[in-house]
C-alpha positions, 0 to 999 in steps of 0.5 A: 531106594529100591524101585522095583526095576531089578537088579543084576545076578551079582548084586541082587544076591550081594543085597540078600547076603548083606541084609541077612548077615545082618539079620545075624543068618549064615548067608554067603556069596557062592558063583558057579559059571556066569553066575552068583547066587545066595545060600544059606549055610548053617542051622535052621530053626531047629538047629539041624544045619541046613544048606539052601541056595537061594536064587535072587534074579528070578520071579518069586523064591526059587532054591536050587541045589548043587546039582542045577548050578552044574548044568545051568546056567552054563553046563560044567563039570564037578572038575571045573567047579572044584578047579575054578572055585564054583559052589563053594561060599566065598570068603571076604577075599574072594567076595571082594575079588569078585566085586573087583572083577565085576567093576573091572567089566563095567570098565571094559564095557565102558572103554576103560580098558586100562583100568579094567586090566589093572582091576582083573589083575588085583581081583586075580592077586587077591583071589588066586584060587579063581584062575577065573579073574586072570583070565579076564585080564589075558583075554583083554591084553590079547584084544588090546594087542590084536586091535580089537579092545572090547566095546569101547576105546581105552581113555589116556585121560581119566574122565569119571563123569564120562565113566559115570554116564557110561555106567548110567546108560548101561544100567538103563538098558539093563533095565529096559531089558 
């Protein structure tokens, strides 16, 4: 049930992209710096191709083109996006790789810093073209190692109830936001 209280920038768009890929349109996952968005990449009604982002986290229908992706959210060059795999559409593989990537931060948000590393380093395996994801993990050894794990302690034992009150207390403050 969809209750009106929002919804994240990786998701919001993942639920555009999936009810229209149902709907048979040519839609796709595309992330720029901190950000994914929606577009539509194929004809329109009348057969001309037409490319639009679709931003999914703002008030009403907003669409963007290319050029507002390199300053927002975050400022970027053109060698960046092309280096790190920005405005492109994802492909299944690098769509998973995302959702990995994006679990791996609930992880780490939530204390499980080992299966954060271990899911950083599977959407980096997965995805290779995003030295992005890779990243993430090197940046997380390097607190570990230097004593400063994230905003949680790393559990020895796997406790998915405490993970999951975790998860629920993160999306309740989401939505208080």
């Amino acid at each position: 049930m969809i209750d009106g209280s929002g919804g994240t920038c990786v998701s919001m768009p993942a639920l555009y992209v999936a009810v229209g890929r149902r709907l048979g349109y040519p839609m796709h996952l595309v992330t720029t710096r901190a950000h994914v968005f929606a577009r539509w990449d194929g004809p329109n009604s009348q057969g001309a191709h037409e490319r639009l982002n679709i931003e999914a986290t703002g008030q009403g229908l907003a669409v963007y083109d290319d050029d507002h992706y390199l300053i927002w959210p975050h400022e970027i060059t053109e060698q960046q996006a092309a280096e790190n795999g920005w405005l492109t559409n994802l492909d299944s593989e690098a769509e998973l790789a995302l959702f990995l990537a994006t679990s791996g931060h609930v992880f780490e948000d939530t204390g499980a810093t080992t299966a954060a590393l271990a899911t950083y380093r599977l959407a980096g395996r997965i995805d290779p073209a995003r030295p992005m994801y890779n990243g993430y993990a090197d940046q997380l050894t390097a607190r570990l190692r230097g004593g400063m794990a994230g905003r949680g302690r790393d559990r020895q034992a796997h406790d998915p109830l405490a993970e999951l009150r975790g998860i629920n207390e993160l999306n309740r403050r989401g939505q208080v936001r």
